[in-house]
N, C-alpha and C positions, 0 to 999 in steps of 0.2 A: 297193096302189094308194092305199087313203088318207092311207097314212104320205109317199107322194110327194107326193098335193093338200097336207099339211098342210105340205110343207117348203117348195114353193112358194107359198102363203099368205104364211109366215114372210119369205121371201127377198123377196116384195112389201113387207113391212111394210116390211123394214130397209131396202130398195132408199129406198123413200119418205122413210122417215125420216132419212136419208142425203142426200136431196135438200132438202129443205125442210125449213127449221129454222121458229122461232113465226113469225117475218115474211115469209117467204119466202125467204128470205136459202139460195141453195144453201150446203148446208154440206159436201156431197162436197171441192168447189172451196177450202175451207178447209185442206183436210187433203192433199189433194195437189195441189202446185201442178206446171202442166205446161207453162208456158209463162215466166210472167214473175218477174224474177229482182229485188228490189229494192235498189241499193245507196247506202246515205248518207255522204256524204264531208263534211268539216270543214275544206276547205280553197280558197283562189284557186285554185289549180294543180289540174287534173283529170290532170295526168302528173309525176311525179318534183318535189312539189314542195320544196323547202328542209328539211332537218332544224330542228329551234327552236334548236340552237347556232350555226345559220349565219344567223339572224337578228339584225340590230341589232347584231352583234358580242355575239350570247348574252345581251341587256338586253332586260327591256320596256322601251316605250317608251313616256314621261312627257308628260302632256300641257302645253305651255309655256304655255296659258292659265288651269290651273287654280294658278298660283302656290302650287306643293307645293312643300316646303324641308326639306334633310336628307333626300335619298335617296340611298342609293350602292348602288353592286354588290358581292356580294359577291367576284367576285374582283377588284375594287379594292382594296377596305377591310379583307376579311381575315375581315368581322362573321357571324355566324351567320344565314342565313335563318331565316325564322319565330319567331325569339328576340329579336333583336335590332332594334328597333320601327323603326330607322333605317336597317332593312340590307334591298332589297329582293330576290327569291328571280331567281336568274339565267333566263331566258326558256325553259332549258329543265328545272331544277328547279320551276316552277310548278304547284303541283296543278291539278286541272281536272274539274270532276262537271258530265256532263251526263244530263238524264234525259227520254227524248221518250217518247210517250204513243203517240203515230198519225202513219201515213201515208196522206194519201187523196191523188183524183185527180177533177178534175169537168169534164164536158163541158159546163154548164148557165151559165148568161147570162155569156157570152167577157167581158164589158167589167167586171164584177164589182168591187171593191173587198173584199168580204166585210162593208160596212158594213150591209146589210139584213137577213144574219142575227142575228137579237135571241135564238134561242129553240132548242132541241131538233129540233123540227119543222123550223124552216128550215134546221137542221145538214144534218137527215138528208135533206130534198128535195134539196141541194144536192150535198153530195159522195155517190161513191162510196166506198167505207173501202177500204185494200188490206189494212189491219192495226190491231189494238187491242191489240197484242200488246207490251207496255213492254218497253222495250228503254235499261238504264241504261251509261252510258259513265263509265269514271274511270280519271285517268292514273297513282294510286298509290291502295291501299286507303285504306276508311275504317271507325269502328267497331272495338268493340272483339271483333268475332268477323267471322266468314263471314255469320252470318246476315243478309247487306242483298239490295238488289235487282241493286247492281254483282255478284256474285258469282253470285246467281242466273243470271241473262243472259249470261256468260262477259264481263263489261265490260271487265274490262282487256286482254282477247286485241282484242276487239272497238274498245277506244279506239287502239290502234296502227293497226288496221285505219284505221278514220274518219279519222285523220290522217296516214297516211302515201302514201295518193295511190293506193291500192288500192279502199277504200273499204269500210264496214263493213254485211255481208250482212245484212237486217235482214226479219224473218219476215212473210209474205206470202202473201197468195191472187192468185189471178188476176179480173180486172175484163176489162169487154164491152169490143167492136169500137166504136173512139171516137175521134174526134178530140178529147182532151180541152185544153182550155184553163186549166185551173188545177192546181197540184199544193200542198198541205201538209203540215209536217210542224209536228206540233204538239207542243211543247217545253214542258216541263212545270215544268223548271228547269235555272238555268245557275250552276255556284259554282265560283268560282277561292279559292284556298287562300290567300291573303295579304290583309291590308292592315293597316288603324291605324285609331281613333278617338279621337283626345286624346291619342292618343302610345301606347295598347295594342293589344295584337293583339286585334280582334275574332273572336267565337265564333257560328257562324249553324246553323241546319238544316240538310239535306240528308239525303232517303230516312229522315225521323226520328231520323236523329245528328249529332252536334254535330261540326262541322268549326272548324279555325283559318281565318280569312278571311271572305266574304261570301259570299250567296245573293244574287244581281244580277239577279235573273230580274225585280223590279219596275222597277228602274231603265232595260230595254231596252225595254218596250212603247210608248215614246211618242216622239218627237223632243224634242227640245231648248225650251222655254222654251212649250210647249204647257199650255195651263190647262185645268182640270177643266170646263167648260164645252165643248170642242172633245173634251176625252177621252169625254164622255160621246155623239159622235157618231161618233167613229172606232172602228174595230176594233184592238184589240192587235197588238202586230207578233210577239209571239214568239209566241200560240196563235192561228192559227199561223204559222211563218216559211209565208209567201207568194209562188209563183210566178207570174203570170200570163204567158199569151201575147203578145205584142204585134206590131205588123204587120213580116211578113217569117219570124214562129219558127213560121208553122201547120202547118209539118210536124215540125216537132222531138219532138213528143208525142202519137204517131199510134200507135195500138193497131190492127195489121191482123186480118184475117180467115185467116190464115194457118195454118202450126202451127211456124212457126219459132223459136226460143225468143228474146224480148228482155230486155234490163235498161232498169230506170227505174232514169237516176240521178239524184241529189237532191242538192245542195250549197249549202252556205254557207260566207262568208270568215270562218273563226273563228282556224285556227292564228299566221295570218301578221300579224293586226290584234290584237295583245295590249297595250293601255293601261292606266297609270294614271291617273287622274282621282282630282279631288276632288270632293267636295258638301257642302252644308252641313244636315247632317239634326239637327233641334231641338236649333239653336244649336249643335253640336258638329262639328269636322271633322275629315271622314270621307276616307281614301281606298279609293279599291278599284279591283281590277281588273278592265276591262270591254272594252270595245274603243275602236280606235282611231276620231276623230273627223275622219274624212279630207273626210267628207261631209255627215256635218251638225255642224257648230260647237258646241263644249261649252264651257261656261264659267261657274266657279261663281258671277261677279254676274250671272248671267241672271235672269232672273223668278221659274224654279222652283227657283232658289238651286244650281244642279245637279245636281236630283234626275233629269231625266229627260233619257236618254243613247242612245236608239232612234234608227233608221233607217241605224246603218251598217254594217248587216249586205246583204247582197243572196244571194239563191238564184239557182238556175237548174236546172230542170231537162230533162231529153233520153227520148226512149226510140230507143234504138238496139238493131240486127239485127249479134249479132256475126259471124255469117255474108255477113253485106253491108257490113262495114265494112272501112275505110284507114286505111292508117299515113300519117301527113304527117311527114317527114324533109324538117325545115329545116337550112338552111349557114347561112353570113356569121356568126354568132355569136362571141362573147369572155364568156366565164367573168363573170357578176356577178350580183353576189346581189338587186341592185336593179333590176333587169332583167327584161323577160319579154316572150317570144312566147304572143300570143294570136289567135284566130279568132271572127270574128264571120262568120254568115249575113249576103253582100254586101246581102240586101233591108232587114234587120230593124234598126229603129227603137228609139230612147232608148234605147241604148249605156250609158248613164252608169246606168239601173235595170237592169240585168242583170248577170251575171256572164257575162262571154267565154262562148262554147260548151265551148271549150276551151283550156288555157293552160296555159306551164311556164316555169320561169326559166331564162333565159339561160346554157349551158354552149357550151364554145371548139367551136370548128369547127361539125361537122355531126352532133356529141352532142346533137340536140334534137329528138324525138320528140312527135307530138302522135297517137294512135291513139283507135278506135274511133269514128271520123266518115264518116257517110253520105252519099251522094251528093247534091252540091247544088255551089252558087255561092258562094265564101269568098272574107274580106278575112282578111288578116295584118297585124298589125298589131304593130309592137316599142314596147312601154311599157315607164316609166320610173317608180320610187316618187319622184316628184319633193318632195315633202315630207317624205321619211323617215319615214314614218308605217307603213308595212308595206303600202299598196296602192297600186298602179300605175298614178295616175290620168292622165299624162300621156301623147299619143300622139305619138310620137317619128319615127317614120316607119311605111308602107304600103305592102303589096302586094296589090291587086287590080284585078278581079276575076279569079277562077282557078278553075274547075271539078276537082270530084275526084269519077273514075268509082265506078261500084257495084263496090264490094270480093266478094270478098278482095283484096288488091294496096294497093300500096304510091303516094305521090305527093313530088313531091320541089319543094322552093320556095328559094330564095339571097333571105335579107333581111338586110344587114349592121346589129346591134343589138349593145349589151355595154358595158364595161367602154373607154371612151377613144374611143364613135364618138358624134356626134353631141353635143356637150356640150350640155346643156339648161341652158337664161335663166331667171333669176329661182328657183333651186330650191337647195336646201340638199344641191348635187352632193356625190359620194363624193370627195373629196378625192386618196382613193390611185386614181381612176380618172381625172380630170381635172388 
């Protein structure tokens, strides 16, 4: 009998101590998760979006205001990537290290900016954490061993994942019954493998090793021609990339009371928006690769000489019941890479700060799929990269409003988009389309 009080004594402790870690933080919930699934994607397209060869004709794309001179591709030119200071690396030879830190989720003051947190304290009032669990992403090794953080993490199974329209699993506990109104994902750093400084290849950090290219993770926290006086009021944009709600998405990020399993997914336009740019960093010019300036205006006689190159990222995140979701099987389509069917929730406001619910490029017929979308009221909408810049800021024509029932099941929409319909005014059209 006492050797049984003593086991159950025991089995209280562990039970307790299993539950309640120094903060109260349940720590069971840590360790197995039973409900929600988190997944972060790197791309416009949340279905089948573009391989990076089928972009640009396989070119990053140059920014024509930053007056860079002497770039070629190399399979124009014949020149060696990474060697050859003149030759830049084809769109889908580009390294790419990405290194994110956390993912949280907050139900707490909807209209938020993130400008009032100054401290620790307001971090933690404000979000719930889903994960602190580093999670590094890169599209070819780095270092001269295994020993980094990409390998730790499995990052290069995981950077195909993030980019290819799947999305990459990213380790998680489960959070309370909540309508939350913000999500971040806090990015710790962003380094693309090429550029020049005076005509050399620059050498920068990353996870402590010395990479060819740049660490561009300061050049994205601010907008464009923004002074240290207005910096010292706003929050950064990369810790963290920032979702909020706005009117029309209050349901898109709804945690029920359920036991049905969902995914949070998370995204940002990274694959398909890949620029060069120049800046001018103490008197010397610099290029590097960052993203494209579709939406806020880069140009190296700006103010901050074009040091500072934020805000043309956009996120978006959803929490969907794969159990309750629809396939949406769109027609009228023609093959084009500059193309894309996208869904917005018919209620939801400032289109232009979000990224579509859901989205995919333009394939022939009725090859265009848009899945795991929940029950609600959608426009369609067929955009257009009308700047050639890699995002599809123009709306070309519309189909709504359209109701799609509570899944499992399928919904079907005819919106003629692509390759020869609709020519668009005033844009730097595909030539072989028009």
């Amino acid at each position: 009998m006492r050797k049984m009080r003593l086991k159950l004594v025991l089995l209280i402790i562990l039970l307790a101590a299993a539950c309640n870690g120094d903060n109260g933080t349940p720590l069971l919930s840590t360790l197995i998760n039973n409900r929600m699934f988190v997944v972060l994607k790197g791309t416009y397209a949340t279905d089948r979006p573009l391989n990076t060869w089928q972009i640009n004709d396989n070119r990053l794309f140059v920014d024509a205001d930053d007056n860079i001179l002497n770039l070629s591709n190399p399979t124009d030119s014949g020149c060696t990537p990474y060697v050859d200071v003149n030759c830049a690396p084809s769109y889908s030879d580009l390294p790419v290290f990405i290194d994110v830190g956390e993912v949280r989720l907050s139900s707490r003051s909807p209209f938020s900016d993130l400008s009032e947190i100054n401290d620790q304290s307001d971090s933690d009032k404000f979000w719930d954490t889903l994960s602190v669990r580093r999670q590094v992403y890169c599209s070819v090794p780095y270092g001269a061993d295994t020993d980094n953080a990409c390998y730790d993490t499995g990052g290069l199974i995981n950077y195909v994942e993030f980019m290819n329209g799947r999305g990459a699993l990213y380790p998680s506990r489960d959070v309370g019954t909540a309508v939350y109104t913000h999500a971040g994902v806090y990015v710790r750093a962003f380094a693309t493998g090429w550029g020049r400084v005076n005509g050399t290849l620059p050498f920068d950090t990353f996870d402590n090793n010395d990479i060819p290219g740049s660490n561009v993770t300061p050049l994205l926290q601010y907008d464009p021609n923004i002074d240290s006086a207005q910096q010292s009021i706003l929050p950064p944009q990369w810790f963290p990339l920032h979702h909020k709600i706005v009117e029309g998405q209050q349901a898109t990020l709804i945690v029920d009371h359920s036991q049905l399993n969902m995914v949070l997914e998370i995204r940002f336009n990274i694959k398909e928006n890949l620029m060069i740019h120049a800046l001018n960093n103490a008197g010397q010019q610099q290029e590097v690769v960052t993203f494209s300036d579709w939406r806020r205006a880069h140009t190296i006689t700006g103010s901050d000489l074009g040091f500072n190159m934020g805000g043309n990222v956009l996120t978006r995140a959803r929490v969907y019941y794969p159990n309750l979701t629809s396939t949406l099987v769109i027609s009228g389509g023609v093959q084009s890479e500059r193309h894309y069917y996208a869904v917005y929730l018919t209620p939801e406001t400032q289109q232009g700060e979000n990224l579509p619910l859901a989205a995919t490029p333009v394939r022939g017929g009725s090859d265009n799929t848009l899945g795991n979308l929940m029950t609600g009221t959608y426009t369609l909408q067929c955009r257009y990269d009308c700047n050639n810049d890699g995002y599809p800021e123009l709306i070309l024509r519309e189909d709504t409003p359209f109701v799609i029932a509570q899944g499992p099941g399928f919904a079907t929409r005819s919106l003629p988009c692509g390759c020869g319909i609709d020519p668009p005014t005033g844009c730097a059209a595909d030539t072989g389309c028009y």
